[in-house]
C-alpha positions in Angstrom: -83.5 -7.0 28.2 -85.1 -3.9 27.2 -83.6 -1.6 24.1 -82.9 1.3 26.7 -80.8 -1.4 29.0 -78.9 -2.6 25.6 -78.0 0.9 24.5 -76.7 1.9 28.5 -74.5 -1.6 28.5 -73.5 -0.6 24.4 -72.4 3.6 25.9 -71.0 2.1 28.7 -68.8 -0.3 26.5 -67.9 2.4 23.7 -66.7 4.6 26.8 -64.7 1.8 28.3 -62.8 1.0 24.5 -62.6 5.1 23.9 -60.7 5.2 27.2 -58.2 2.3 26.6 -57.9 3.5 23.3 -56.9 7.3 24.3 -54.3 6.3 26.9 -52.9 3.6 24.6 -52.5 6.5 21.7 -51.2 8.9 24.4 -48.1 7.1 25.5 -47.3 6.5 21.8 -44.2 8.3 19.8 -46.0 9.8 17.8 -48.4 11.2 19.5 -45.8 12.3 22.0 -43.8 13.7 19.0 -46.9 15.5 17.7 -47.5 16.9 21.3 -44.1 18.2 21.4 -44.2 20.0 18.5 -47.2 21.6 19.3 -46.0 23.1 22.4 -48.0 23.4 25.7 -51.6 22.8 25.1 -54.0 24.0 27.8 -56.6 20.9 26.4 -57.4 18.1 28.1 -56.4 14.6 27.1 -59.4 13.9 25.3 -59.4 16.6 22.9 -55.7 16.7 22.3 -55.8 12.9 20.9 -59.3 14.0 19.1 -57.2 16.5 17.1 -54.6 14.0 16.7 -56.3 11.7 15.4 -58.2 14.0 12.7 -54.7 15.5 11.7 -53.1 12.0 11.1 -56.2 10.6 9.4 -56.1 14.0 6.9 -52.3 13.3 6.5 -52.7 10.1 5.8 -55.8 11.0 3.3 -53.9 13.4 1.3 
């Protein structure tokens, strides 16, 4: 196996996991909660859990 084949199958993986991981933190409370209280957000998904996940990491940092 070459290093390019390993790094495809590795990016392929990390997208799989990042997927799972986004819908499983989308149907949570909280997130739902923190959604709500933002109001309607034109973003997609992605970046909606993204800016989740920065503002309960900084929470939880502080």
């Amino acid at each position: 196996m070459t290093s390019s084949t390993v790094h495809k199958q590795s990016n392929s993986q990390d997208a799989e996991i990042w997927q799972n991981l986004k819908k499983a933190i989308a149907s949570s409370s909280g997130f739902l909660n923190w959604q709500q209280a933002r109001g309607e957000l034109n973003e997609s998904l992605d970046v909606q859990v993204r800016h989740y996940l920065e503002e309960t990491l900084a929470t939880l940092a502080y």
